[in-house]
C-alpha positions as CSV (number, residue, x, y, z in Angstrom):
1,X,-62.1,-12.7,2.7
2,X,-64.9,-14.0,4.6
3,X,-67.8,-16.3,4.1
4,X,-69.5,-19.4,3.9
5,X,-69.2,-22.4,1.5
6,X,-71.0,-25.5,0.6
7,X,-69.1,-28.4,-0.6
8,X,-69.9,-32.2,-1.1
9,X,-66.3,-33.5,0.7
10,X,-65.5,-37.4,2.5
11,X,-65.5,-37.0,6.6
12,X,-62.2,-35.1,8.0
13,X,-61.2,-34.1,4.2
14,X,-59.6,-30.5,4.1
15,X,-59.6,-28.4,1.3
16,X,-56.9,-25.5,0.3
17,X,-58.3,-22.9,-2.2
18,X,-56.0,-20.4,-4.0
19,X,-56.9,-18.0,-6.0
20,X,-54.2,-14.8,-7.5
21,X,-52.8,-13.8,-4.1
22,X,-55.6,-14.7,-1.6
23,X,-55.2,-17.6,0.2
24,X,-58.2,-19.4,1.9
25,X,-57.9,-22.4,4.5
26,X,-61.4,-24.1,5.1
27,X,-62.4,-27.7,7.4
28,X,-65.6,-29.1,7.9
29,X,-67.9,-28.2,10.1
30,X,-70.7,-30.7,9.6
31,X,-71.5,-34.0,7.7
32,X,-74.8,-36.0,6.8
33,X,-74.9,-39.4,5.3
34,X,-74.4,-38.8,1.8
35,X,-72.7,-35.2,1.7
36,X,-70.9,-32.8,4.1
37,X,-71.5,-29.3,4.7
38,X,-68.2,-26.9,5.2
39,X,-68.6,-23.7,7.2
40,X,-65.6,-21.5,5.6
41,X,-64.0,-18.9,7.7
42,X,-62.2,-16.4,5.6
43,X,-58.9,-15.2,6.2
44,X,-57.2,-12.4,4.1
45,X,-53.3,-13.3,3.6
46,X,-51.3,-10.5,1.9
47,X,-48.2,-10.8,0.1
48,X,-45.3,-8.8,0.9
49,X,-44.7,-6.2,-1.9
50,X,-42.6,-3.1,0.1
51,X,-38.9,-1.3,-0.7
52,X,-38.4,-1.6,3.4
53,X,-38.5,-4.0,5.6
54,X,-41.7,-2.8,7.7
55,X,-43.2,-1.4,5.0
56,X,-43.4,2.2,6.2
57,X,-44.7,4.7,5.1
58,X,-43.4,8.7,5.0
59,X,-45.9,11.1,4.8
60,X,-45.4,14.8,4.2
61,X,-48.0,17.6,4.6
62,X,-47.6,20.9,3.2
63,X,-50.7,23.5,3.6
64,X,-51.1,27.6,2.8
65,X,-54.4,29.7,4.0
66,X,-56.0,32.1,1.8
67,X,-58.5,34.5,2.5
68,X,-60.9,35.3,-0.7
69,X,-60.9,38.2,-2.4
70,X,-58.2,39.6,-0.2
71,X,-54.5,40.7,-1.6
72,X,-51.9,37.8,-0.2
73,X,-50.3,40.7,1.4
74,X,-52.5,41.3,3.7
75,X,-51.9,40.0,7.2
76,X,-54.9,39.2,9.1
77,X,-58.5,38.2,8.2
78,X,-61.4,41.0,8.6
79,X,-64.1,40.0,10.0
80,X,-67.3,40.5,7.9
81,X,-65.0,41.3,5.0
82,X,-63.5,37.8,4.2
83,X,-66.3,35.4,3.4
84,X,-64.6,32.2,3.2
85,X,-61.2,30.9,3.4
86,X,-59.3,28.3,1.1
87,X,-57.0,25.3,3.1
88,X,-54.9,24.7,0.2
89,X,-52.9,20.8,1.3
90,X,-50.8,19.0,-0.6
91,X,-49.9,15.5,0.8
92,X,-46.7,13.6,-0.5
93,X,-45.8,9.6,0.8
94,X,-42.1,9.1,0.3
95,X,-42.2,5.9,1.6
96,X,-44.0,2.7,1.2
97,X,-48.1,2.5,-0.6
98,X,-49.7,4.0,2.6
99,X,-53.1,1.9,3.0
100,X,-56.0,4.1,4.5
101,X,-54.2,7.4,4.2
102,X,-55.9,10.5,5.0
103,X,-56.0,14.4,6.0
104,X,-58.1,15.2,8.9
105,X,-59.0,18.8,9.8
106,X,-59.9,20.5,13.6
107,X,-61.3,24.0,13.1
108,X,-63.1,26.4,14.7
109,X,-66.8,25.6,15.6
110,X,-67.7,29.0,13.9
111,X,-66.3,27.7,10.4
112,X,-69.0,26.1,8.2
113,X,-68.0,23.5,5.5
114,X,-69.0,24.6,2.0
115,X,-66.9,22.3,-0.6
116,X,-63.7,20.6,-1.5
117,X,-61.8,20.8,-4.7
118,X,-59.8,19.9,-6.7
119,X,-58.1,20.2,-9.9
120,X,-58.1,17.2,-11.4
121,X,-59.7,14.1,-10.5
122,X,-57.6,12.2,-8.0
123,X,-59.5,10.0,-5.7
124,X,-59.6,12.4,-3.0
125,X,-63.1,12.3,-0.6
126,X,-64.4,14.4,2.6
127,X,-67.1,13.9,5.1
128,X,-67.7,16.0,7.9
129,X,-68.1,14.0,11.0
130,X,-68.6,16.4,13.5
131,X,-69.5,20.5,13.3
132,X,-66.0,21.3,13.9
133,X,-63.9,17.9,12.7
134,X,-63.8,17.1,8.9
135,X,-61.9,13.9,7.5
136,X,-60.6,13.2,3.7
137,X,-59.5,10.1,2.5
138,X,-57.0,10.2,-0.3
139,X,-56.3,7.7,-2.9
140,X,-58.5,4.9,-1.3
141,X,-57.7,2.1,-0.7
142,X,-54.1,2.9,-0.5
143,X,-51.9,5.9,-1.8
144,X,-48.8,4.8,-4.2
145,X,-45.1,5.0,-3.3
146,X,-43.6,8.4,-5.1
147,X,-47.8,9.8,-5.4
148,X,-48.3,13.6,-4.7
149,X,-52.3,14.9,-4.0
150,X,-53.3,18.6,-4.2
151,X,-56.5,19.6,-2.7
152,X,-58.1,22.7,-1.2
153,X,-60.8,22.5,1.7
154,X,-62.9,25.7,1.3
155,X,-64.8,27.0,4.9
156,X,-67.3,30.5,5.4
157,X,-66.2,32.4,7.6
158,X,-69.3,35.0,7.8
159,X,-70.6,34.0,11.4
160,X,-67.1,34.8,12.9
161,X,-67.6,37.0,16.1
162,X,-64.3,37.7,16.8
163,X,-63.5,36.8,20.1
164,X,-60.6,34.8,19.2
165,X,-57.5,36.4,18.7
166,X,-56.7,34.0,16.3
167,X,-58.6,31.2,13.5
168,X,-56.5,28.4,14.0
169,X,-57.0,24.9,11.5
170,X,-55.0,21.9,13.1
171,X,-54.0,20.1,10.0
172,X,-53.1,16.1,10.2
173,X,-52.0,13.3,7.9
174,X,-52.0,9.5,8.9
175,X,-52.3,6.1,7.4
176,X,-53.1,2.4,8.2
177,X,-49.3,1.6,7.8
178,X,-46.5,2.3,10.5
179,X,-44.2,5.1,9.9
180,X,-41.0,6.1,11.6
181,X,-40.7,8.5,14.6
182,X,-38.4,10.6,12.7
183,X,-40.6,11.0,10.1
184,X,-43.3,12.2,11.7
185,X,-42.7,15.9,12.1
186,X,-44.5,16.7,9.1
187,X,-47.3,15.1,9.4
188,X,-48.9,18.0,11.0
189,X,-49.4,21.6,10.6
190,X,-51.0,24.3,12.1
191,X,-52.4,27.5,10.2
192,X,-53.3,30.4,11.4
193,X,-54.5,34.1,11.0
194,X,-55.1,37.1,13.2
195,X,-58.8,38.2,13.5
196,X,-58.7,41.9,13.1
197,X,-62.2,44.3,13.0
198,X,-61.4,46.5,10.4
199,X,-63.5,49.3,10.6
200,X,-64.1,53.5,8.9
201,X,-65.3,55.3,11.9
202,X,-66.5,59.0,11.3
203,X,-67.9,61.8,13.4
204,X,-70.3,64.5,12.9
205,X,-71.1,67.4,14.6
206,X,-73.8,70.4,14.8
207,X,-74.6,72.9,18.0
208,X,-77.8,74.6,18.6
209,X,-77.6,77.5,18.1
210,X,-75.5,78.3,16.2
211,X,-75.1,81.7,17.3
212,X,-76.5,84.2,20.0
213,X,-76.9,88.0,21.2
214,X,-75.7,89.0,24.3
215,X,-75.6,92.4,26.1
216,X,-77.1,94.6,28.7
217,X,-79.9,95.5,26.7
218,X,-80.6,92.1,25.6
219,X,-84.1,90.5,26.9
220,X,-83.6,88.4,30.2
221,X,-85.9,85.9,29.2
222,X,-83.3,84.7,26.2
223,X,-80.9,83.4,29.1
224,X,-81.3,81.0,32.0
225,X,-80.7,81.5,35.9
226,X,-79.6,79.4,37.7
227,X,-81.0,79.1,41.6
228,X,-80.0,82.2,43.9
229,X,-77.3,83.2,41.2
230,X,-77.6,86.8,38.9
231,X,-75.4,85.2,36.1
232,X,-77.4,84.8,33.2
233,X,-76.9,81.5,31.0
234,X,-76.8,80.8,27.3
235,X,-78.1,77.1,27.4
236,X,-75.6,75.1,24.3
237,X,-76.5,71.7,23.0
238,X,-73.8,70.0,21.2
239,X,-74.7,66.7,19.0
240,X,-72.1,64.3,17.6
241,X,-72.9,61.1,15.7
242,X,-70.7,58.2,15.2
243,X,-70.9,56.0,12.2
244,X,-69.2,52.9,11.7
245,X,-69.2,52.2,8.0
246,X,-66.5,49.2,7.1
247,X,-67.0,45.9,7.2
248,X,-66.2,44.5,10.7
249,X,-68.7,45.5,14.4
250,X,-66.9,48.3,15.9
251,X,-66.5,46.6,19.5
252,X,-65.6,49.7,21.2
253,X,-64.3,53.2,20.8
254,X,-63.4,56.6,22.8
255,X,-65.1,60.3,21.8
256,X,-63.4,63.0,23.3
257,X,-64.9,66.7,23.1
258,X,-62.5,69.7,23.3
259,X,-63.6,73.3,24.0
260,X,-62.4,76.5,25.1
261,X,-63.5,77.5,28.6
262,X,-61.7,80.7,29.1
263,X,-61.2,84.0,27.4
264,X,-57.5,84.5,29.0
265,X,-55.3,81.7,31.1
266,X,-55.9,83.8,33.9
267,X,-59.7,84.3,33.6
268,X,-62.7,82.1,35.0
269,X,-64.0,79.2,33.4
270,X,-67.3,80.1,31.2
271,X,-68.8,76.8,30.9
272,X,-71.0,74.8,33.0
273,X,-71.6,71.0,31.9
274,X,-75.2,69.9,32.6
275,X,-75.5,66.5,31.3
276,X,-74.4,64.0,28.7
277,X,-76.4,61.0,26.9
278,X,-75.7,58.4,25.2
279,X,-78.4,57.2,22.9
280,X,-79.7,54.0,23.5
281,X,-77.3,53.6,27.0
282,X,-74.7,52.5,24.8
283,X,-72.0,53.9,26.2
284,X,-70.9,56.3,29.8
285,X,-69.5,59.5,29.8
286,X,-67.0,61.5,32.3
287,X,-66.9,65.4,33.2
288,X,-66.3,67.5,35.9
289,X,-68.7,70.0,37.1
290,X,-67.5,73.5,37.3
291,X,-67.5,74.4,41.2
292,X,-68.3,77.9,40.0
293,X,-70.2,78.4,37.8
294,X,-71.4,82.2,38.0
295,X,-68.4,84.4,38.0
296,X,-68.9,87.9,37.4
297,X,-65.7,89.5,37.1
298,X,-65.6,92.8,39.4
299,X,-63.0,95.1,37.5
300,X,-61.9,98.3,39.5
301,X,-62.5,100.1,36.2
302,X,-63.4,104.2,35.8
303,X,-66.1,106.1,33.1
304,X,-63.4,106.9,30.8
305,X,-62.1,103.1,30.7
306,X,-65.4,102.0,30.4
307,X,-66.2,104.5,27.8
308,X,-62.8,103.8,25.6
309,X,-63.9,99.9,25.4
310,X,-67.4,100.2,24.4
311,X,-65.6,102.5,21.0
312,X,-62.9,99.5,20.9
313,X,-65.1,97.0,21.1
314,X,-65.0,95.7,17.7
315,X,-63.6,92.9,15.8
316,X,-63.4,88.7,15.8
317,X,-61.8,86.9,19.0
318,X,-61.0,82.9,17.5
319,X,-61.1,80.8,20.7
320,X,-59.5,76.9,19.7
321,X,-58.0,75.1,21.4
322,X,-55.5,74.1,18.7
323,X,-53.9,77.6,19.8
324,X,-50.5,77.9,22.0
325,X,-51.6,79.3,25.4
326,X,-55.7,78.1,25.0
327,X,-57.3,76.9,28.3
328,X,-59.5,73.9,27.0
329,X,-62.3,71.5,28.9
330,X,-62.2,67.9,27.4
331,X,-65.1,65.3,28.1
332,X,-64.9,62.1,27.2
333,X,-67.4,59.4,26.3
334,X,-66.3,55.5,26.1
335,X,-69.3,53.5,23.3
336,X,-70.0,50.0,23.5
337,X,-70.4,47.8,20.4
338,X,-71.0,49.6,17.3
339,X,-72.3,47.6,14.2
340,X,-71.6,48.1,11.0
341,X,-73.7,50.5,9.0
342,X,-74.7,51.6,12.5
343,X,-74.5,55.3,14.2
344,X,-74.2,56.4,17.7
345,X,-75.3,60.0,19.0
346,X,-73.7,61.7,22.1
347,X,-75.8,65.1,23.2
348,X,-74.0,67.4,24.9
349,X,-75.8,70.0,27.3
350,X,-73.8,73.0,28.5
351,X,-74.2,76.8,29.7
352,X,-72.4,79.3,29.2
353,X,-71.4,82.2,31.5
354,X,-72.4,85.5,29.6
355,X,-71.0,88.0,32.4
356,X,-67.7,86.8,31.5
357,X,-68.3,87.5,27.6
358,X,-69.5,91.0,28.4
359,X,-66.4,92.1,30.1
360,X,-64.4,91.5,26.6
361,X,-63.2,94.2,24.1
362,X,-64.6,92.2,20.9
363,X,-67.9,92.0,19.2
364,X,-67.8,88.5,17.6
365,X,-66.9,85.8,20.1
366,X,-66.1,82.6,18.1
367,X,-66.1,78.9,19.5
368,X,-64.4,76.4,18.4
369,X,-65.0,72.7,19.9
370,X,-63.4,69.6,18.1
371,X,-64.6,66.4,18.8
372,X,-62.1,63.5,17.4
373,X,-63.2,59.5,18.1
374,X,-60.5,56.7,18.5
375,X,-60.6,53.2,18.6
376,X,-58.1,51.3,20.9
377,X,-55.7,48.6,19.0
378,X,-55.8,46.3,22.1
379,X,-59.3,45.0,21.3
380,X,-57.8,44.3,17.5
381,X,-59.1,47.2,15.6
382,X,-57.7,48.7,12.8
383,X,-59.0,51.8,10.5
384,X,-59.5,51.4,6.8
385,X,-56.8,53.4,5.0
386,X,-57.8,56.8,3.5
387,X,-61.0,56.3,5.1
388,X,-63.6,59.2,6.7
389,X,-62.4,61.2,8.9
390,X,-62.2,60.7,12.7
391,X,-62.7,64.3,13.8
392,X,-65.3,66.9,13.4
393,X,-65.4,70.6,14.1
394,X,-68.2,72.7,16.0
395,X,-68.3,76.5,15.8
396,X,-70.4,78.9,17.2
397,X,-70.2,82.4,17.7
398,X,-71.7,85.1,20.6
399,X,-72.6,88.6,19.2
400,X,-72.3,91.3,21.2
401,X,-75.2,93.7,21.1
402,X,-73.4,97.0,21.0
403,X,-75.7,98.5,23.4
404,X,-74.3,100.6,26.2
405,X,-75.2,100.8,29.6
406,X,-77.4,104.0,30.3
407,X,-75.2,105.4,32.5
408,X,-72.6,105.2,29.5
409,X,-75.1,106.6,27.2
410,X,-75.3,109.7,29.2
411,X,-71.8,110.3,29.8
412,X,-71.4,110.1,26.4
413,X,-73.7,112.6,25.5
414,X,-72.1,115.1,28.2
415,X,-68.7,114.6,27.1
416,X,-69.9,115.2,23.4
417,X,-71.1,118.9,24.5
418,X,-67.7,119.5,26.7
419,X,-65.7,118.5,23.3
420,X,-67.9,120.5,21.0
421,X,-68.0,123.7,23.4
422,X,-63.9,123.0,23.5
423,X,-63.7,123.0,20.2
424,X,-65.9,126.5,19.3
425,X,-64.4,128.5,21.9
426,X,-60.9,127.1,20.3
427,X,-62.2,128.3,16.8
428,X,-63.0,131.2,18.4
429,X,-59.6,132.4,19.9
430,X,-58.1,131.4,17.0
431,X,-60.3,133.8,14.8
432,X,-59.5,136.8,17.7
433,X,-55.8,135.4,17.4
434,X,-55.7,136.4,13.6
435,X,-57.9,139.8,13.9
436,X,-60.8,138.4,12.9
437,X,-62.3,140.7,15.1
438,X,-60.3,143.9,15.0
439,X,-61.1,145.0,11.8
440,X,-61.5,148.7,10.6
441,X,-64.8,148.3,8.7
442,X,-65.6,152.0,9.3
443,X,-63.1,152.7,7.0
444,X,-62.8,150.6,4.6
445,X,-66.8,151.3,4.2
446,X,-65.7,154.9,3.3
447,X,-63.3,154.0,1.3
448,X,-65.7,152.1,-0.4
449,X,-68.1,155.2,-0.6
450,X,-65.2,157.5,-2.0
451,X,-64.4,155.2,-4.8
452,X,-68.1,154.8,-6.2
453,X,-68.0,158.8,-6.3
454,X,-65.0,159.3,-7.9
455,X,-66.2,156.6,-10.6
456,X,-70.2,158.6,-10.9
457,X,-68.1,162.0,-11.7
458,X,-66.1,160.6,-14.1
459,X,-68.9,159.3,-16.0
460,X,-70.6,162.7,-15.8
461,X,-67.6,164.6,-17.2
462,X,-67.4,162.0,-20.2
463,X,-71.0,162.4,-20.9
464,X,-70.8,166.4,-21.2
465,X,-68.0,166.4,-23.6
């Protein structure tokens, strides 16, 4: 208790003043003539009133995080899908009144203070000193012997970026009064929670065109040539879009494109990979160019082979590479960062060998490519249960044209007379083989002639009787 008082007092008099349990000492400072004038210091004397003997104090901090709006269950914090979190404390002194007691907390720099509450009123205060540094004071100017606070310090957490593995809140409880080394253990805490982007990738998928004609009688001008190479080209262009629709920034994931390459596990590879983009740059992609790209397969075959396949040629080859025994090219593409309500697109250009397609027995040709995105758990991503799907299928088909060669045509036609003459002159023995030929028809005609006379003079005798 400090300050100054006046008093009208004899040279070298002292004066003790006591008042409850504050005792104040005072002397002289200055006299005049008739009066003297006493400069007090103050000086705060408290009584002793503790169970121990230095009056410690035995503080005890207990403290739970919750995430809002989130099931208690769950193990980690989303990012972008957790808006705040709750600090719940609850600070016990065992010991002694603790003067100056309070609960200080260190948290991230990317936590913003919104409030503290309480459920009742009980003396509990915060100020936020510094952006990451926030101090309560609890049952000011001192907190009771036996006295229990409850209080929850509430943070948002939407400018989180994630590149902590972990939110960590240093938790600490302290007081103006000594306390024992052994009891000091729980005056701390630390809580913590796993920072996980929880995301619903999905992939899409079309391929232009859809479908195409090929054959020798198709118009060269629908295909492309490569340089100093006769192979003619179906040019492919394969689209896929990535969307990223949960809650948390995608912060990278994998695409990988599958397609069958070869009609037989010992055939050539029909597929020639031009180029792949990324829109935007966001993202590289591998592949590997085929060395060989225009095969044309030289089968030691003869007319009547050639002739039996172009009748046989019908039905639907399925070419997946889901399928025991399929020959499949993958590409791959790695994205960067992808946003949330944000899409990607990959474009896939590609040509396809059509002197390999000709040499098969079917008529329909279908392709099957399945593209399938994944997202890699090391950088802490996780997929939303029962979310979209991660993989898409592309299918296109090649028609054949049915259009022999000329050659074919003509053979064709010659073996159709050979048959037909075969079969006539087989009619015809046949016929000579059961008589056909070697009937009497001289007699039976008069036979014939005998029997229509007999039948005239018969009706002649009738008439005359």
């Amino acid at each position: 208790m400090a300050g100054v008082t006046q008093r009208q007092c004899h040279w070298g008099q002292t004066m003790s003043l006591k008042v409850g349990k504050i005792r104040v000492l005072t002397r002289p400072v200055s006299c005049g003539a008739e009066s003297c004038t006493f400069l007090v210091p103050g000086r705060t004397v408290f009584e002793r009133n503790c169970r121990s003997e230095d009056c410690a104090a035995d503080l005890q901090l207990r403290g739970k995080l919750l995430l809002s709006g989130v099931d208690e269950k769950t193990p980690y914090l989303a990012l972008g899908a957790v808006k705040n979190i709750s600090l719940n404390i609850s600070i016990s002194n065992l010991g002694d009144d603790a003067y100056d007691a309070n609960v200080s907390f260190n948290v991230s720099r990317e936590l913003f203070f919104i409030n503290m509450w309480q459920k009742e009123e009980m003396g509990v205060s915060c100020e936020l000193l510094e952006s990451d540094f926030l101090k309560c004071s609890v049952g000011f100017p001192f907190m009771r012997s036996k006295s229990k606070y409850e209080f929850s310090v509430i943070f948002d957490t939407s400018h989180l970026s994630g590149e902590e593995a972990v939110l960590s809140s240093i938790v600490t409880a302290q007081s103006g009064n000594m306390e024992r080394s052994e009891a000091l253990h729980d005056n701390a805490l630390t809580l913590t929670v796993p920072l996980v982007h929880e995301v619903d990738t999905s992939i899409t998928g079309i391929v232009s065109p859809t479908s195409f004609v090929y054959g020798e009688s198709v118009d060269a001008s629908n295909f492309r040539q490569l340089q100093d190479q006769e192979c003619r080209f179906q040019t492919l262009n394969i689209t896929l879009q990535v969307y990223n629709t949960g809650p948390s920034t995608l912060p990278g994931a994998s695409v990988s494109i599958s397609f069958p390459s070869r009609l037989s596990p010992g055939g050539a590879e029909m597929f020639q990979v031009q180029e792949m983009v990324v829109s935007q740059e966001k993202g590289s992609c591998s592949f590997q160019r085929n060395p060989t790209p225009c095969v044309i397969p030289q089968e030691q075959e003869n007319i009547f082979h050639t002739i039996f396949a172009f009748f046989t040629k019908s039905g639907r080859k399925v070419l997946d590479c889901e399928k025991p025994g399929s020959f499949c090219l993958t590409v791959r593409c790695n994205l960067s960062a992808l946003p949330r309500e944000e899409s990607r697109t990959i474009d896939l250009y590609m040509l396809l060998n059509t002197e390999i397609l000709k040499k098969d027995s079917s008529s329909v040709i279908q392709f099957m490519a399945r593209a399938k995105v994944k997202v890699d758990p090391a950088l802490r991503v996780v997929e939303i249960p029962n979310g979209n799907p991660e993989e898409t299928l592309v299918v296109f088909e090649a028609l054949h044209n049915l259009e022999p060669r000329g050659y074919v045509v003509g053979w064709i036609i010659a073996i159709s007379l050979l048959v037909g003459i075969l079969i006539f002159l087989l009619l015809a023995v046949l016929l000579w083989k059961m008589g056909f030929f070697r009937r009497r028809y001289k007699e039976i005609i008069e036979a014939e002639k005998n029997r229509k006379e007999n039948e005239d003079g018969w009706d002649w005798v009738q008439k005359n009787q």
